[in-house]
N, C-alpha and C positions, 0 to 999 in steps of 0.2 A: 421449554428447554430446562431441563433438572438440572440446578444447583450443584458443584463439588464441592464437599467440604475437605477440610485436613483433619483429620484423624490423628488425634494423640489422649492415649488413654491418661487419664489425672485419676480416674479413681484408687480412692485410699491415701492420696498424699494431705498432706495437712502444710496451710498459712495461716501464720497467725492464730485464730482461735479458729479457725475453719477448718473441714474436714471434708473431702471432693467424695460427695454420694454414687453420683453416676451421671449419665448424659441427659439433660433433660427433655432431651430432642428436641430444644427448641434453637432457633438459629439466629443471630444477628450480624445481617452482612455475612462474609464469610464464616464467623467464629463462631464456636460452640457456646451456646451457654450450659454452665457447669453448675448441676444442684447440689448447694455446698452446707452444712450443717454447722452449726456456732457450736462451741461451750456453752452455751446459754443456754441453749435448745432453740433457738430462733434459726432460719432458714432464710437464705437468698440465691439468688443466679447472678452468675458472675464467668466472664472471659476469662478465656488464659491466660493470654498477657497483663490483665489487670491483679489477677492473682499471683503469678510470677513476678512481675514487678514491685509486687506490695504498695500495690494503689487502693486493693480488697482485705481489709486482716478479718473484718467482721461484718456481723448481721446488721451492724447500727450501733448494736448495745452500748459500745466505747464511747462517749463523749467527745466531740474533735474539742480540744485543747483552744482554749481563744487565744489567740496570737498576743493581744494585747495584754494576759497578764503572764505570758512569759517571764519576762524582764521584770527583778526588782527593782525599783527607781529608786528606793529610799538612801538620802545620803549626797548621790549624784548631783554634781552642782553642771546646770546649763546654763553658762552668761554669767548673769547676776542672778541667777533663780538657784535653789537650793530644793530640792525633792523631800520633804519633812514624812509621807504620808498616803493613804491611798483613802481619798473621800468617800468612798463605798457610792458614789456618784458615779453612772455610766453616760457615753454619750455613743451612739453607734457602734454599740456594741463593746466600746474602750472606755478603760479605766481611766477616769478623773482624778490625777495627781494633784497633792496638793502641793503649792511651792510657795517659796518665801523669797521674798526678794530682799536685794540688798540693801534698799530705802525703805522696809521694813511691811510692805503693802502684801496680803499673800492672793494667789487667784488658782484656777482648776486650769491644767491642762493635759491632754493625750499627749499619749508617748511620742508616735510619729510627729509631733507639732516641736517635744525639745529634742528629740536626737535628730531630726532635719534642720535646725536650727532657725524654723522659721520664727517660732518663740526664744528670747533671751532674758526679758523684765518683762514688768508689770505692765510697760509702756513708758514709765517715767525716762529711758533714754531717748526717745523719740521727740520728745518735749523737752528734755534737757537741751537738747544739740541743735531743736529750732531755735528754739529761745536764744541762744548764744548767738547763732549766725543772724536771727532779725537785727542783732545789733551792728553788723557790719555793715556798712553801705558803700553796694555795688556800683550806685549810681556814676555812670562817665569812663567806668573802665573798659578796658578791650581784651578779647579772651578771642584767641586766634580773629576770624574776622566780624564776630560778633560786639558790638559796643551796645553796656547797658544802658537803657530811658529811664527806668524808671520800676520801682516796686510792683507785681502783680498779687504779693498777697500771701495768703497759705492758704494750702488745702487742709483736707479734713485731719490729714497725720499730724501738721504742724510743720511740713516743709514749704520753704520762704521759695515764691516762684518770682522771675523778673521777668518782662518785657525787654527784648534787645532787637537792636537792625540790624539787618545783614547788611554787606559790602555791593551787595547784586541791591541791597534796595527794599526787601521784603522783611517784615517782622515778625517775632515770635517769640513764646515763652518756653524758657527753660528754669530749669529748679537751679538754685545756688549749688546745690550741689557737682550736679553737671559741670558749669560753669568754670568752678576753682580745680577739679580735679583735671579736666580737662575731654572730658568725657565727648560735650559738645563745644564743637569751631566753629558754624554756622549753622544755617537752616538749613540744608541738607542739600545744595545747590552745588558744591564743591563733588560732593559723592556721587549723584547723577550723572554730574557732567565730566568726572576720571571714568565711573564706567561704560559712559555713551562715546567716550572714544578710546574706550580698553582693546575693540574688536570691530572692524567695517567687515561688514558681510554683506553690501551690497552687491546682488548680482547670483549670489549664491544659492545654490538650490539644497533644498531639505525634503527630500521624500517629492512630494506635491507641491510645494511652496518653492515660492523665487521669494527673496528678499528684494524689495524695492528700495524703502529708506527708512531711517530713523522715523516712528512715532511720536507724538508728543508725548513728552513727561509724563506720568500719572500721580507721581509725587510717591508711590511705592517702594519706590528704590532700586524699581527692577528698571532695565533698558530695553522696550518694547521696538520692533520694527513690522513697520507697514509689507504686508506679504500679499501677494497676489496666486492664487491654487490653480491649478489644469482646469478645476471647472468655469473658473470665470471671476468667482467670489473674490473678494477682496477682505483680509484680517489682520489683526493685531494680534501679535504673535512672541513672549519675553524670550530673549535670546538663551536663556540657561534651555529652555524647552526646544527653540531650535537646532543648540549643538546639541547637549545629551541625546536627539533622536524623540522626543517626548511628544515633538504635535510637528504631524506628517503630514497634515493635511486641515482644510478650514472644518473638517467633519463629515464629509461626502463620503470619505473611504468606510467610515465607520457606519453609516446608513447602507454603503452599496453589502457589508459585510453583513449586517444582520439581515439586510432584506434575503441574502443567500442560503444563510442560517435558516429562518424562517423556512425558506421556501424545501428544506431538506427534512423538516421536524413535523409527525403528524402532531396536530393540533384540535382537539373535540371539547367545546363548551370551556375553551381558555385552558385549555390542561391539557401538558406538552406528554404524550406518552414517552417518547424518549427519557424524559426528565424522571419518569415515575419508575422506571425502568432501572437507569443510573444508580439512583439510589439504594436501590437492594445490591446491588451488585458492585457498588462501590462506596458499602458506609461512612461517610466521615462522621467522626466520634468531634463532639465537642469535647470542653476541658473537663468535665463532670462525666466524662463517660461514653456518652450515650447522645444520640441525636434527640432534642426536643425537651433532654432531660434539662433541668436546672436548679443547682442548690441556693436556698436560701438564706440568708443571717439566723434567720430559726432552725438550720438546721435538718428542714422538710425540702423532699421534692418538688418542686413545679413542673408538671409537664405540660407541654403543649404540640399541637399537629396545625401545619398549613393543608388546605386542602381547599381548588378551584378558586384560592383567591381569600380564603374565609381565614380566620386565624382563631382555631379553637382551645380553650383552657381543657383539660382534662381533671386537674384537682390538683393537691397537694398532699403526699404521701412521705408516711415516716422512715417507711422500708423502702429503702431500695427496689429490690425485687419488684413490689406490689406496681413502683412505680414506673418500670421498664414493662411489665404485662400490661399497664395500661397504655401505652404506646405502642406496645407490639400488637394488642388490642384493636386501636384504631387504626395503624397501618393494616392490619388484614382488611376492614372496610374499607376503608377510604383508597390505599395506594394497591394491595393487590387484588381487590375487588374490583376496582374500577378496571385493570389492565383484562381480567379475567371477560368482564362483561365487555370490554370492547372486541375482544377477543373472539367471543363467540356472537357478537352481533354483526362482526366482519364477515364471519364463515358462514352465515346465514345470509346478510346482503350479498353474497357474492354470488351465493345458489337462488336468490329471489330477488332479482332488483326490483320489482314492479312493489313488493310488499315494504324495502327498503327507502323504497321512495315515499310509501305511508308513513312510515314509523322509523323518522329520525330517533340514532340511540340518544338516549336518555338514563342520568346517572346523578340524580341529583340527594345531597345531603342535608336532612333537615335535624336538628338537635330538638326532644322531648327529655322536658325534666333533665334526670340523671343519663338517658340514653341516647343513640344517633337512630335515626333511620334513614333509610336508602329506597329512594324511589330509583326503578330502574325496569324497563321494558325486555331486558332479561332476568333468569334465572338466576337469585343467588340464596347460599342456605344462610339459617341464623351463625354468627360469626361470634362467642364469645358473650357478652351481656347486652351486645348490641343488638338489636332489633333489625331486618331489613323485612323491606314491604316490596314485591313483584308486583308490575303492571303491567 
């Protein structure tokens, strides 16, 4: 069945530093790709909506801009730090600021680390404000229904943890911090137990499930009940997932669902034809473009193809362009060669079964060197730089 395309002439418009040549007759998914020529005199294929939207201006040639040294920091006070400088130090790709702190200590840090605020000093107020509070003693006081025992210590930052008993009997550590702000009231024995009786839904049905009774505790925080399914099964099941409608069932439904699925999809040598089918006919475009495509920190494509389970690297490319014909490349082999050869090895079994019953199809992928081949008991021609071998 032949492909429709939409038909919209670009030739002679210009984006960016690009120039729309003509159609290159080649197709992804529904869209044209358009052979579009730089200022540079470099050369790519590029969609229309990618060019109209100005997600395409050029061949590569432009530089993408590093996010991280948009912003001048210099001057910028975060917290106690003061931005004096740029280390000429990189760390994942982001510029190494240099800052001065208040207590006079200076240290590197990325952008995202002071405008999120997760950096404000050196560290020295982390250690300032343990230090102060080791000197308070918690020891014997009550903070909603927790009473402290006794010191647990610091951790690696320097905040001071206690040991305290709950009112139910059980004990636990919390940070001083917690404690005085008010943060924690107990061991968590209060919150369970306001929301294991926020809601009785005993008796009540969810899709599949009946509610029996409350679960035990898991200490979560979530309130689980005991469910009983139409099949028989018996589960634990958190109430947010039985109202919102989230689990309908102990998971029977969802096996009775895919065995259906299955039983509607041909299936040869693990590869769902339907599935290979779909795909052309209903591209999803990752954020980069392009299916399989992927941009790098360096700036280069990665592409890659799944095929029968296998997951193949294809290279790393500078251009664009080069690296959507190497995808479009192995989709010829891999996804419309294989529909091709099942195709005609149908319409052959169907006029010989006695010969069909010798010679299950067969379509298998083997990677040489830089090339793929194709073992396949029909006909197929060479595809491109790939190699196929008939059997």
């Amino acid at each position: 069945m032949s492909t429709v395309y939409k038909k919209n002439d670009l030739v002679g418009e210009r984006y960016g530093k690009l120039t729309v040549i003509e159609d290159s007759g080649k197709r992804y998914g529904h869209s044209i790709l358009w052979h579009c020529k730089c200022d540079c005199g470099g050369e790519i294929l590029a969609i229309r909506s990618h060019l109209k939207n100005g997600i395409v201006t050029d061949c590569g040639c432009v530089p993408k801009p590093d996010s991280s040294q948009v912003t001048d920091l210099i001057g910028q006070r975060f917290g106690k730090l003061i931005v004096t400088g740029d280390s000429g130090q990189r760390k994942g790709g982001c510029i190494l600021w240099i800052c001065r702190c208040d207590c006079g200590k200076e240290i590197l840090c990325r952008r995202f680390e002071l405008i999120s605020g997760n950096t404000l000093s050196c560290g020295c107020v982390p250690r300032q404000y343990a230090s102060k509070k080791q000197s308070e003693d918690l020891t014997g006081r009550q903070f909603g229904q927790l009473t402290v025992l006794r010191s647990a210590g610091k951790n690696k930052l320097g905040h001071v943890y206690w040991v305290c008993r709950c009112s139910c009997g059980k004990e636990c550590t919390v940070p001083a911090l917690h404690l005085k702000s008010g943060h924690t009231r107990s061991c968590g024995c209060r919150r369970h137990a306001s929301s294991a009786n926020k809601k009785d839904i005993t008796g009540q049905r969810f899709g599949r499930l009946v509610a029996l009774y409350p679960a035990e505790n898991r200490g979560s925080g979530k309130t689980f009940w005991h469910c009983r399914c139409d099949c028989g099964k018996e589960v634990d099941i958190s109430t947010i997932s039985l109202l919102h409608g989230r689990t309908q069932s102990c998971g029977c439904h969802k096996h009775e669902q895919d065995a259906k699925m299955h039983d509607h999809m041909h299936y040869q040598d693990n590869t769902c034809i339907e599935r290979l089918n779909r795909i052309h006919s209903d591209q999803r475009e990752n954020k980069n473009g392009f299916r399989g495509l992927f941009l790098t920190k360096n700036g280069k494509y990665r592409v890659n193809i799944t095929f029968q389970g296998v997951h193949y690297h294809l290279g790393y490319f500078s251009n664009m362009a080069d690296a959507i014909q190497a995808r479009l490349d192995a989709e010829a082999v891999m996804h419309d060669g294989y529909v091709a050869a099942y195709d005609k090895y149908l319409e052959r079994a169907e006029k010989d079964p006695e010969w069909a019953e010798q010679n299950p199809f067969q379509y298998k992928v083997y990677r040489a060197d830089d090339k793929f081949q194709v073992i396949t008991n029909g006909k197929e021609k060479n595809v491109s730089k790939f190699s196929v071998v008939s059997k």
